[in-house]
N, C-alpha and C positions, 0 to 999 in steps of 0.2 A: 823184221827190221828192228835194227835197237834203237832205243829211242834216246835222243841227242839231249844232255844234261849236261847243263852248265853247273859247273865247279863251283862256282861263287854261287848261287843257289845253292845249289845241296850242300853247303855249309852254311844254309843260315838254319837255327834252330825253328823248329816247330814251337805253334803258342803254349801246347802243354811243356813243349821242352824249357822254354823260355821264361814259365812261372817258376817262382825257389819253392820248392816242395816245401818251407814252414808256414806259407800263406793259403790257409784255408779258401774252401769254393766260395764263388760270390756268391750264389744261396743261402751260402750261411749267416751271412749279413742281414739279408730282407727281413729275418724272423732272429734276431740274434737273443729275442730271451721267449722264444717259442716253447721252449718244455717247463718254464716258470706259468706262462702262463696258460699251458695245459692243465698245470696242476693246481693252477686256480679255478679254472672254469670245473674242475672237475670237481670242487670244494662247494663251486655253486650248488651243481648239481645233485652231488650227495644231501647238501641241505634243503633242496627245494622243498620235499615235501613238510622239515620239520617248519621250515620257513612260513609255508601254505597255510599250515595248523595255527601257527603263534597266531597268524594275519587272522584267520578266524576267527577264534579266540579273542581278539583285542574289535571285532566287529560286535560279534557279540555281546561285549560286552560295555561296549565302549557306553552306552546310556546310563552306564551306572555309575559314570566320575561326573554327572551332572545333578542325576538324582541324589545324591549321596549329601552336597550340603543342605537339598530342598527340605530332605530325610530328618536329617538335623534338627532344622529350623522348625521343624512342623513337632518334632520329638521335642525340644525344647520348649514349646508354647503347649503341649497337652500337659507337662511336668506343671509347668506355670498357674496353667488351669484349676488342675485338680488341684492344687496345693491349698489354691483360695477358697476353690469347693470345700476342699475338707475343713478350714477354718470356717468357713459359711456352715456346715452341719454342723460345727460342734457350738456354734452359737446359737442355731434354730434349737439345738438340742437341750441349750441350759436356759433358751429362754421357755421354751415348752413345760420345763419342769416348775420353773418361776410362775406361768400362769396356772401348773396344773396344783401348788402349794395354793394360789391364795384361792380357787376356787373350791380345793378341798376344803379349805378352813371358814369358808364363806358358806358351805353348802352342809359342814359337817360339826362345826361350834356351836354346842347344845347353849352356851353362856350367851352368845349373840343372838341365838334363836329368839330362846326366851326374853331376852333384850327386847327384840324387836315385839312379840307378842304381846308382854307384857305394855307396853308405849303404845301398843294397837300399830303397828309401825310395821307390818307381816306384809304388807302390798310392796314398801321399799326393799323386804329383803327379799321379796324375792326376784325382784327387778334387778338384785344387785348380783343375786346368785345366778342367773340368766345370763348376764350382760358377762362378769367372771367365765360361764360356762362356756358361751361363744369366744371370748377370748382365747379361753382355754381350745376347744376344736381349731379354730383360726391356726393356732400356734404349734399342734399337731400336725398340719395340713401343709405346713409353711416345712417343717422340720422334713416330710415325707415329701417334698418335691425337690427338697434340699439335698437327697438324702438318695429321688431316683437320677439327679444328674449328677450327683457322684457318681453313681453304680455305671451312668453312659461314659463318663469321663474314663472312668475306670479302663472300663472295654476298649473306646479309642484309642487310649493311652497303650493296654496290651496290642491291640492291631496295630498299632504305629509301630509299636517295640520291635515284633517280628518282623513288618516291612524293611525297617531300618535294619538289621539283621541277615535281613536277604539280601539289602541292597549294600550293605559292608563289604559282605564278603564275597559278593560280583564285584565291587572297585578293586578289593584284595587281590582278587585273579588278575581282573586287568592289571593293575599295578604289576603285578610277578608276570603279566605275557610281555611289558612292556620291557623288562632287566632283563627275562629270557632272549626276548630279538636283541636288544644291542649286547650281550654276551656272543649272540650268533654271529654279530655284526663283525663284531670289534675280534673275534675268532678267525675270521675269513680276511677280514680287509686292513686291517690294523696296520701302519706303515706300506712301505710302497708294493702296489698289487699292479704285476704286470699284466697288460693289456687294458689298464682302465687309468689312462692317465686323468682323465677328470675325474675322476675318487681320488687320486692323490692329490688333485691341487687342492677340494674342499678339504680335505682332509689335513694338509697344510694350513687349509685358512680356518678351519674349527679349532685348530690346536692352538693357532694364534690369537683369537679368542679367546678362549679357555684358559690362556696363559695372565692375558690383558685382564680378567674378569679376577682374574685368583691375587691377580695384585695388585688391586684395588679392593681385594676385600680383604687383604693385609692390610694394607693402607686404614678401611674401615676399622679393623681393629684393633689395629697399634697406636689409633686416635682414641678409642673408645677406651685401649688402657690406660693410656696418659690424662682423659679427663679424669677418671674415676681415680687414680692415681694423685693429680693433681687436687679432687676434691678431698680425699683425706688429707692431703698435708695442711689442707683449710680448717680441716677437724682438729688437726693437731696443733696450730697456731690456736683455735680457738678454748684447746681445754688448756694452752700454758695460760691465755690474756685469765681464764677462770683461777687456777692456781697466785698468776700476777693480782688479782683481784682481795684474794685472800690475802696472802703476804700487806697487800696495801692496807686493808681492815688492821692487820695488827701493825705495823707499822703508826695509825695514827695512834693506839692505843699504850704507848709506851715512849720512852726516851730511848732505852735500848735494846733492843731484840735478839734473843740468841738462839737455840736450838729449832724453835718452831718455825720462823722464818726462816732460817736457813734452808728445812726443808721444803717449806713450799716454792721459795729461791732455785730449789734445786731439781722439785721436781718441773715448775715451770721451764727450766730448761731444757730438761730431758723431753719432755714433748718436743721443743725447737729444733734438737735433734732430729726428730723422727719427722719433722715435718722437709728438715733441709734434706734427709734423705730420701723424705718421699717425693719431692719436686724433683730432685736431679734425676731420680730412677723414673720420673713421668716423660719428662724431658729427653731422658736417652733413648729413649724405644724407638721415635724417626724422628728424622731430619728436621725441622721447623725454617720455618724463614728467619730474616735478622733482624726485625723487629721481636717475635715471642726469642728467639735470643737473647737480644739485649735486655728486656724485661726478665727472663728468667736469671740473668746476671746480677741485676737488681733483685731478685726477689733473694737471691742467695745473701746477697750485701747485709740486708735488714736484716736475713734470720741471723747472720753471722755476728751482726751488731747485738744485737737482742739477745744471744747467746753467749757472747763476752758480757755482758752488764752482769749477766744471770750467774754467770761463772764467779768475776770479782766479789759478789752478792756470798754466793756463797763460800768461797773459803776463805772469809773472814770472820772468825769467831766473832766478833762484837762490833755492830758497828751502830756508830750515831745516829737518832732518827733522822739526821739533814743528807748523809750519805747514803743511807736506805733509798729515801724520798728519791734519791739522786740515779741511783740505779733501777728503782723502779720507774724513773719520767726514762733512760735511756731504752730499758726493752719496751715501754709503750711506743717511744717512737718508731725503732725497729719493727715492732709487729704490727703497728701502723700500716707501715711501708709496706710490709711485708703483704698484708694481706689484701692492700692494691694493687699490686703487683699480681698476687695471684687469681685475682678475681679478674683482671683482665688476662691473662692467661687463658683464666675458663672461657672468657668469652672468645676469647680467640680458636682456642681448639673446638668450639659449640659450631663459627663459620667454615674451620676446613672439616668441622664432619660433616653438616648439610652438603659441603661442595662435594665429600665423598660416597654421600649417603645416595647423589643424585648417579654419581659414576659407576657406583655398582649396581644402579637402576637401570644407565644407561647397557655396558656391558652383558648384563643380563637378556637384556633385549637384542642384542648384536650373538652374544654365544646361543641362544634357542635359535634364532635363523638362519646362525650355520650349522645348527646340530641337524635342525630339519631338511636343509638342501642337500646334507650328507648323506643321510638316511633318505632323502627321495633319489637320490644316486644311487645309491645303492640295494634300493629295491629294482629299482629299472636294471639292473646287472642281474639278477634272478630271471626278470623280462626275457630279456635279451637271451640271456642263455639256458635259462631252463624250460624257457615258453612259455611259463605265467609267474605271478607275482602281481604288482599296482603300484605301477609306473606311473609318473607324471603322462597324462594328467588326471589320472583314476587316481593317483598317491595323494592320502588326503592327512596330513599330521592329526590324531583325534585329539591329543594334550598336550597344550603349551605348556613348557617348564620353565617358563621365562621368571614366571611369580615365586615360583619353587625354588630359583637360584637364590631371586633375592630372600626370601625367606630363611636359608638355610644361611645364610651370609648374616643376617639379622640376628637369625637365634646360636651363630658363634660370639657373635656382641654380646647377646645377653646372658652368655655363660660368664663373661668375664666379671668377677666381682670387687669392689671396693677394699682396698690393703686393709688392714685391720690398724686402727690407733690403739697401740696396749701400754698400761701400766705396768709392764714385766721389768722387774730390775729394779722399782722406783720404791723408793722409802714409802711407805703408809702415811696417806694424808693425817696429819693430827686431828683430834676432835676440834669444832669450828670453835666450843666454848672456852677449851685449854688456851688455844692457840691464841684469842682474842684478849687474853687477859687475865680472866678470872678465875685460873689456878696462879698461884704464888712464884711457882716452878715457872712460867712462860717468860716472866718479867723482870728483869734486872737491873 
């Protein structure tokens, strides 16, 4: 019997008919980055064992990033010791020889002998020669106990040396198993690692950290260059008021002043120079609020004032002592100002470095807690896939590098050094006697 089929059914498409062949199987969806992250688990697993070893390694060793300052400190104090010791011998040593001269001469001066024989006076010497003698042993004795706790010091001192030595280069290893794991780390998991979306979000949130921490310790030392910056333009105001100083000596010393005031006119300028350009260049490095602003505006006004007086000063061949007088009372006032200005300045950049001093403290403390939760994620992924490792809560961080950030942040501060104030370009200060009068030549 044939079986009765409706028309309008057998023209409706089947589900496969019905999908457009460019739309892949829904299976393919559930796992859509399934071969990425085969080929990360499988990255675990190739490392597990080197992973296993570092983790050894850094157990092993881990006693010796504790022992190592105790090491130190214990090295440092046997150094301290002996050093006194050996000043203590060589004083038992010269006083030994001191007692053993006056008993020689007391026991062996045939002139004293007879002295004392002659007087019938033979009972005192030889009381004297006695009392000499035991000083003399006394101070042999003194020298020889002086002389066996050098010898102990000595030896502590070599067995400390070696302990310290051993215990060096166990921190050495640990240090290099600790660069080896996050080399392994940052190998494997670096950017987004499918199948571990919690590795990416720490990983997201270390970096942002790490970012936050790096600039503030810019910040740290684009303040550290602007003070130091700022403190030479202080130097440099201070060697023109010395130059302006001299000019004023000769000044009272004459009616008119020609060649030697001029130069010191002129070199007191030339510092002012190097002082307005070492403020501005302090100044540009970041941003300030509008108050050191408006103060740096002013401190520019004085030097600029102070640098005009010094300028008219000197290119005038001759001028009256009442016009002298006149331009030297103008740049005193300018570097007056001037160096009000800049000393609150300094104070000012002294407050945002503590406020930045505390932020890269802070920072630092915030990037080792995300370095650590990263790193305890990512030992628990060796866990997980390769079957061992030391997963939270056996994942035990052995060293904080919280102190280490700010250190290194610290000692980029302390590389940065003070501009140099130079006499390059400036006329040779005249001799102070020339200059003051008493050559013929200074005075007209």
């Amino acid at each position: 019997m044939t079986p009765i089929v409706d028309e309008k059914l057998s023209s409706v498409p089947s589900f496969e008919q019905a999908t457009p062949q460019s739309t892949p199987p829904i299976s393919s969806y559930l796992h859509h980055n399934s071969d990425a992250e085969r080929m990360v688990r499988r990255n675990i697993e190739s490392a597990a064992e080197r992973n296993a070893t570092i983790l050894s390694e850094l157990m092993a060793t881990a006693d010796a990033m504790s022992a190592l300052p105790n090491s130190e400190v214990s090295l440092s104090r046997a150094e301290d010791e002996l050093a006194v010791q050996e000043a203590a011998v060589e004083s038992a040593v010269l006083s030994a020889g001191l007692y053993r001269l006056r008993y020689a001469e007391k026991r062996d001066n045939l002139m004293t002998r007879w002295f004392y024989i002659l007087t019938r006076m033979r009972g005192q010497l030889d009381e004297h020669i006695s009392k000499a003698g035991k000083a003399y042993r006394g101070a042999v004795i003194a020298q020889s106990q002086a002389e066996q706790r050098q010898q102990a010091l000595r030896q502590d001192l070599r067995r400390l040396t070696e302990e310290h030595t051993t215990v060096a280069a166990r921190a050495k290893r640990h240090g290099v198993a600790h660069k080896e794991l996050d080399e392994l780390y940052t190998s494997i998991f670096s950017g987004p690692t499918p199948g571990f979306p919690e590795e990416d979000e720490l990983e997201r949130s270390y970096d942002a950290k790490r970012d936050e921490h790096r600039a503030n310790t810019r910040a740290l030392r684009h303040l550290t260059r602007a003070s130091k910056g700022m403190a030479a333009a202080g130097l440099a105001v201070n060697k023109s008021t010395d130059e302006l100083n001299r000019a004023l000596e000769v000044s009272a010393s004459a009616f008119f002043v020609s060649d030697y005031h001029s130069i010191l006119m002129n070199r007191a300028g030339l510092f002012l120079d190097q002082a307005l350009n070492l403020s501005c260049e302090a100044m540009a490095r970041k941003p300030f609020d509008q108050v050191m602003v408006a103060t740096r505006d002013s401190l520019k006004v004085h030097l600029t004032t102070a640098r005009h007086a010094a300028t008219e000063a000197t290119d005038s061949t001759y001028l009256s002592r009442k016009d002298t007088l006149r331009s030297i009372e103008q740049m005193q006032g300018g570097i007056s100002g001037a160096l009000e200005a800049q000393g609150q300045l300094l104070a000012a950049m002294k407050r945002h470095k503590k406020v930045s001093t505390r932020d890269v403290a802070t920072t630092s403390r915030e990037l080792e807690d995300a370095r650590q939760a990263l790193h305890a994620i990512r030992q628990s992924a060796f866990e997980v896939t390769a079957g061992f490792g030391a997963a939270a809560p056996a994942y035990h961080e052995c060293c904080d590098r919280a102190d280490g950030f700010v250190h290194e942040a610290f000692l980029e501060c302390q590389l940065i050094t003070m501009p140099n104030v130079t006499e390059e370009g400036m006329p040779p200060p005249p001799s102070y006697e020339r200059a003051t009068g008493t050559d013929s030549q200074a005075v007209h």
